[in-house]
VOVO-376718 format. One record per residue (C-alpha): x, y, z; residue number from 1. Coordinates in steps of 0.1 Angstrom, whole numbers, plus 2048, in hexadecimal, padded with zeros to 3 digits. Example, Ala and Ser with C-alpha at 12.3 -4.5 7.8 and 13.67 -1.06 7.14 Angstrom:
REM VOVO-376718
> X Y Z n
> 87B 7D3 84E 1
> 889 7F5 847 2
***
This chain:
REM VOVO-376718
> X Y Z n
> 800 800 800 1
> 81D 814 806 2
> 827 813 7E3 3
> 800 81C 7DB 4
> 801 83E 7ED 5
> 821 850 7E5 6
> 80B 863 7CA 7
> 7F1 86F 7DE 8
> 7D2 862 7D8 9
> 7B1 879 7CF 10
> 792 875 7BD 11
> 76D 871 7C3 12
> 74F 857 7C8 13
> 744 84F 7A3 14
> 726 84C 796 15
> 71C 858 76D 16
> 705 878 76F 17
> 6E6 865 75B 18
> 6E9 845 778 19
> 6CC 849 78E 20
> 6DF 82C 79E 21
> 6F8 815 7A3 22
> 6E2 7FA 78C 23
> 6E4 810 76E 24
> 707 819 773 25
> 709 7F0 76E 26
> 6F4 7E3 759 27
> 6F8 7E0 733 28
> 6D5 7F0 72A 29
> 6E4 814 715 30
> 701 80B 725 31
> 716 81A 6FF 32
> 708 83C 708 33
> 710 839 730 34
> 732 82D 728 35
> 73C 84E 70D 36
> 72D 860 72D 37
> 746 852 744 38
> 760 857 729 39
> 758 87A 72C 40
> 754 87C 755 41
> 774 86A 757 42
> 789 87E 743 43
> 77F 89E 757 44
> 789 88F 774 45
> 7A8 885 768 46
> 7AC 8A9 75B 47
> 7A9 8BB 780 48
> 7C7 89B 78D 49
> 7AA 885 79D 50
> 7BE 862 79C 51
> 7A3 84F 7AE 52
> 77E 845 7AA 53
> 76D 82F 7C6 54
> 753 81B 7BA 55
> 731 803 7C9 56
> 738 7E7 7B0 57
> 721 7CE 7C4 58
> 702 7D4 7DD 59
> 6EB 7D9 7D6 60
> 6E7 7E2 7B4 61
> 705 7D7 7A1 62
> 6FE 7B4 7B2 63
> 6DB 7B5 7A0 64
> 6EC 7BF 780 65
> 706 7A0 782 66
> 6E7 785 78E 67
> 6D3 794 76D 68
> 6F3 795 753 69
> 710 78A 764 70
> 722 78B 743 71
> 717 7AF 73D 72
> 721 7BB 761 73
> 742 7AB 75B 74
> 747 7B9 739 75
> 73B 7DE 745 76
> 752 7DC 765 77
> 770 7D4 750 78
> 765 7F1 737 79
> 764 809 759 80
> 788 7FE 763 81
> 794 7FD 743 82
> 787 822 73F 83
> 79A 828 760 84
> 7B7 81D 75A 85
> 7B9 835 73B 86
> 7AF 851 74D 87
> 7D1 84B 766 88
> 7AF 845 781 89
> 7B4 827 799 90
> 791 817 7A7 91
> 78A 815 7CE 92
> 770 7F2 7C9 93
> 758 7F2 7E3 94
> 740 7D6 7E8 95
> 72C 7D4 803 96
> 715 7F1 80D 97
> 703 7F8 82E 98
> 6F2 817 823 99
> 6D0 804 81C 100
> 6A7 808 821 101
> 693 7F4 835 102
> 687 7D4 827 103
> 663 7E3 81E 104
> 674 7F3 801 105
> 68E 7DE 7F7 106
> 68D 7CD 7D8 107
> 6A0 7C4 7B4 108
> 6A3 7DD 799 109
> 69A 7D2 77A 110
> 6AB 7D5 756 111
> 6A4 7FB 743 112
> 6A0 81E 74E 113
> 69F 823 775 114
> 68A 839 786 115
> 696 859 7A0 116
> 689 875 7AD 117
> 695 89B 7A9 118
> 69F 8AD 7C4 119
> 6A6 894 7DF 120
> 6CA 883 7E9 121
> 6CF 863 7D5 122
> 6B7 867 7BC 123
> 696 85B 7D4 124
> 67E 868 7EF 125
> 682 849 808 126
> 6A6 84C 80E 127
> 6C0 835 81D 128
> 6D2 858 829 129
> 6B8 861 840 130
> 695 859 839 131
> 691 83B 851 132
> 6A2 841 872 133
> 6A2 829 88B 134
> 69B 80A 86E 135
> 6AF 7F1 865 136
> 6BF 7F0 841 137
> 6BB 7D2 82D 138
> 6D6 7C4 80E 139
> 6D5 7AB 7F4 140
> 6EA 795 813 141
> 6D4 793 826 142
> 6BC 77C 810 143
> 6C7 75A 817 144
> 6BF 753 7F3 145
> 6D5 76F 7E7 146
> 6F3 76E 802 147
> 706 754 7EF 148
> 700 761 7CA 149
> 70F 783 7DD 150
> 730 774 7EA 151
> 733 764 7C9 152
> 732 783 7B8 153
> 74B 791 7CD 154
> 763 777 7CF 155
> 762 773 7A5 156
> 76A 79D 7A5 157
> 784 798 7BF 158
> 792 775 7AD 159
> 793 78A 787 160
> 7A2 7AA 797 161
> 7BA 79E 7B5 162
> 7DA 7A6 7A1 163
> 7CC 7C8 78A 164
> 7DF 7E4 797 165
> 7BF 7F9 788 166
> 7B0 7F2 7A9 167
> 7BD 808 7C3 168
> 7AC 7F3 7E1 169
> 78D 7E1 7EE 170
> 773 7F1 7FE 171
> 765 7D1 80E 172
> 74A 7E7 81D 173
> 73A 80A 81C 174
> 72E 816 83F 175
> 72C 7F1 84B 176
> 711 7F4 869 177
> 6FF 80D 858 178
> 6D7 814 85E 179
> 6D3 801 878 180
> 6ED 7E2 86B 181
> 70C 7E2 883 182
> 703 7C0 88F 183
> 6EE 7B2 871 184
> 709 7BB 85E 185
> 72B 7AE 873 186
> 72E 787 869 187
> 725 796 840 188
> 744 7B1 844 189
> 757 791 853 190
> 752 779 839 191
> 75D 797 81F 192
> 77A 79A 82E 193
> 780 773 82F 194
> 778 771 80A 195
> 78E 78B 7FD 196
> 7AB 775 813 197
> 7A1 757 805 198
> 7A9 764 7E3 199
> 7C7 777 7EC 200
> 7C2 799 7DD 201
> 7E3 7AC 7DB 202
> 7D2 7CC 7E5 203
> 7C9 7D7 805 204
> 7A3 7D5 812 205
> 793 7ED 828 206
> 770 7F1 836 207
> 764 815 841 208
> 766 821 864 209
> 74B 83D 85E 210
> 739 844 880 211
> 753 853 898 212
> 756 832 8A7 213
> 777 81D 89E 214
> 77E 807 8B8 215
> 789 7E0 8A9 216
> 771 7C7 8B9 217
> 75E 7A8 8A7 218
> 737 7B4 8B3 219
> 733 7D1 89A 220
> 736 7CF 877 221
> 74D 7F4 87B 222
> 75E 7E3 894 223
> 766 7C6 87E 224
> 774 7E1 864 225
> 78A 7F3 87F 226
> 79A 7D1 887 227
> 7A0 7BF 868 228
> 7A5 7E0 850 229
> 7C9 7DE 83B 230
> 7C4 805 83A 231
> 7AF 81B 848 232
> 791 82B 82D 233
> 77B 846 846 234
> 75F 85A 83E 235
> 761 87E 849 236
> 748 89C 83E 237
> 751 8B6 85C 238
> 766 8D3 854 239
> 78B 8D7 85A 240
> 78B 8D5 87F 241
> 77C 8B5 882 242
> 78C 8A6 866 243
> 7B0 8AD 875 244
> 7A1 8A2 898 245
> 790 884 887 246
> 7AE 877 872 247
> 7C7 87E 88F 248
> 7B6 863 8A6 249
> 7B3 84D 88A 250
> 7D8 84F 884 251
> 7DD 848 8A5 252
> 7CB 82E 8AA 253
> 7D6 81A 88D 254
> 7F3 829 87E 255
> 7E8 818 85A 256
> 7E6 831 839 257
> 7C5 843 83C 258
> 7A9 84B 81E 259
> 78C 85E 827 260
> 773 84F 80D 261
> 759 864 813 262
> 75C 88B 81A 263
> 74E 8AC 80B 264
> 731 8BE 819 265
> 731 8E3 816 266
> 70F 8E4 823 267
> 725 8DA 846 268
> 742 8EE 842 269
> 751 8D0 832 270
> 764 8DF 80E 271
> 781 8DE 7F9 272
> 797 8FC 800 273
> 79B 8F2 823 274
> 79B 8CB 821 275
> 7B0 8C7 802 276
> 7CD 8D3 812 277
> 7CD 8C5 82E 278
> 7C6 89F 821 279
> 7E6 8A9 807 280
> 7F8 8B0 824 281
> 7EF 892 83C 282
> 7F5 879 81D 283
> 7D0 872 825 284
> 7BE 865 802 285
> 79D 875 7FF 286
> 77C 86C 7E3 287
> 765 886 7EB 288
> 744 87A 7E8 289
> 72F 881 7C9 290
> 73E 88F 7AA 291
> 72B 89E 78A 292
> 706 8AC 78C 293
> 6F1 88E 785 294
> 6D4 879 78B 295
> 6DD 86C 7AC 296
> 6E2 890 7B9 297
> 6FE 890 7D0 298
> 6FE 8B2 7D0 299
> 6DE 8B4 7E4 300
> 6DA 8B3 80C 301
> 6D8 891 81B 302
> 6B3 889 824 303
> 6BE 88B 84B 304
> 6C5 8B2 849 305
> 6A5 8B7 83B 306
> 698 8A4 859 307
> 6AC 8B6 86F 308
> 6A2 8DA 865 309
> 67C 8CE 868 310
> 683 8C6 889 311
> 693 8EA 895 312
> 6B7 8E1 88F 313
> 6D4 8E5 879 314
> 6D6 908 87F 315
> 6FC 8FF 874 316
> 6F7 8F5 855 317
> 700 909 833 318
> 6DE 903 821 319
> 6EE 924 808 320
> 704 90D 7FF 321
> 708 8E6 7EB 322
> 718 8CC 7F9 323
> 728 8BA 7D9 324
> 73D 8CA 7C1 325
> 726 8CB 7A2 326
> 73E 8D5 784 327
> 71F 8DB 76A 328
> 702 8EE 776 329
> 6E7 8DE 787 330
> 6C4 8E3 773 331
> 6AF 8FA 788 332
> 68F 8E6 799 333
> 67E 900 79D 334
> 66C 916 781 335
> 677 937 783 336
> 691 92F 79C 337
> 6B0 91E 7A5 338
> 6B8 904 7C1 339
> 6CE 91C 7D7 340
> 6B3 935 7D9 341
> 6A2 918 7E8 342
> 6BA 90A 7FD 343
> 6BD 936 809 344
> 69A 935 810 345
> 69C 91A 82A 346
> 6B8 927 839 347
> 6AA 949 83E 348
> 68D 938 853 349
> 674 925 83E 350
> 67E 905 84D 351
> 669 8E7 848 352
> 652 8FD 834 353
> 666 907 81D 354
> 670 8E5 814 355
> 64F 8D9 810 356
> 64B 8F7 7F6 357
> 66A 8F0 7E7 358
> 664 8C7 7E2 359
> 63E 8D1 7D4 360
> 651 8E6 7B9 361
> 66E 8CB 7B2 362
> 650 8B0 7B0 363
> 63B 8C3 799 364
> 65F 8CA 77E 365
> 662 8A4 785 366
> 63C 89D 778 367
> 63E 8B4 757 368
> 664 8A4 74F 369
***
């Protein structure tokens, strides 16, 4: 790994602008017009020195790509990497994913266009980042059916790419213990782990320590990523003072190379001018999450600060200002308007009504696209 972060490592959380989700960034459906997309998208992110993409190859939704065309996954994954490694752009390969919706809502995606909503986080009302507190997630693993079809999907990705210095790293997990999962999801983040050993992958593997608490133990599937982790990938979105703070206790505690794999939230104080430097500085790799204006809508506030607002708080938060950087413009949502005169009227003290408003607008655009 050492050898791995001389250069220091940069980039962002990929996904193509027109993706709605991680299924259609998979599947082979117009996949010819995604992938002169991501020919484009890569090419400007190898043009401002990013050198690193991180990308949810498997749960949920590239997993339902691969059990409907396993051929055509594997054919459109080699296509991504190959496009990478072009671009001088190493992958981060993450495949499990703890940021999930309750069970009620779970279900497959199927072949062809995929449906999102404007204006919201992710690309849907009922979000995973906020919408459901206190419930438990739900993943393809756990199905009983599905749980092995899912470790064999990761364990033929691992197997084909274990030597390809295209990929940078593998992210066994994102957030493991997410929504609700720290138990539900230990022994899955455990027999990742054990898999990726099994096969001998040459490059390290890391799950996310992303809740503040990094303590190794074998209850927790965090805890699980804390004590079996070859390097250390954190998430991060406070500004600079809590990112130094954060990232010093980290190194202490493990003293392993550090990527924070999720930062970037203006909206928090969180922004490039002050955090670039210092990650340059510490030799900390960064992918800031979210990259061009798209479908999935990074740019937008999680679902939880909307939640928090209605509720009296977040008197901290930016709402002037978007969380993502967005190199094209955003289309406006609302006719006659733009989404930062939005966002300024909720800050100036419309609060949960103003939201409402501002949704009612978004959702009528949405009916007359």
């Amino acid at each position: 790994m050492k050898e791995r972060m001389k250069v220091w490592m940069f980039g962002c959380n990929y996904m193509p602008a027109s993706s709605p989700n991680r299924y259609d960034m998979w599947q082979v459906w117009d996949c010819e017009r995604r992938f002169e997309e991501m020919e484009r998208e890569l090419a400007l992110a190898e043009s401002i020195g990013f050198n690193a993409v991180r990308v949810i190859i498997a749960e949920d939704n590239g997993f339902a790509v691969w059990c409907e065309d396993h051929d055509g996954y594997m054919r459109n994954l080699e296509r991504f990497l190959a496009l990478c490694g072009k671009h001088k752009i190493r992958a981060i390969m993450c495949l499990g994913n703890d940021c999930s919706r309750p069970k009620p809502l779970w279900s497959v995606p199927k072949p062809g266009p995929q449906p999102y909503d404007i204006g919201y986080h992710g690309g849907r009302k009922k979000s995973q980042h906020g919408s459901f507190p206190g419930a438990i997630g739900f993943i393809s693993a756990d199905d009983p059916e599905l749980r092995p079809k899912f470790f064999q999907m990761c364990g033929e990705v691992m197997e084909k790419y274990k030597d390809d210095d295209r990929v940078l790293f593998w992210n066994i997990w994102n957030e493991p213990g997410n929504n609700g999962r720290a138990k539900v999801s230990a022994p899955l983040v455990k027999r990742m782990f054990e898999l990726a050993w099994k096969i001998g992958v040459k490059q390290p593997c890391a799950a996310d320590i992303w809740h503040g608490k990094f303590e190794p133990n074998m209850e927790t599937a965090e805890g699980i990523a804390a004590a079996w982790s070859d390097i250390i990938s954190y998430h991060c979105y406070g500004p600079l003072h809590s990112q130094i703070k954060y990232a010093k206790e980290i190194k202490a505690k493990f003293g392993r190379p550090m990527v924070n794999t999720e930062w970037l939230a203006r909206i928090l104080g969180c922004d490039v001018q002050d955090c670039y430097p210092f990650f340059a500085q510490a030799k900390i790799g960064c992918t800031c999450w979210g990259f061009v204006a798209g479908k999935y809508q990074t740019y937008e506030p999680w679902e939880g600060m909307w939640r928090h607002i209605e509720k009296g708080g977040g008197k901290n938060y930016k709402m002037t200002k978007w969380p993502r950087p967005v190199p094209s413009v955003a289309p406006p949502l609302r006719p006659g308007g733009d989404r930062h005169h939005q966002a300024r009227e909720c800050a100036d003290g419309r609060g949960a009504e103003g939201r409402i408003a501002a949704r009612e607008d978004r959702e009528e655009v949405q009916g007359r696209a």
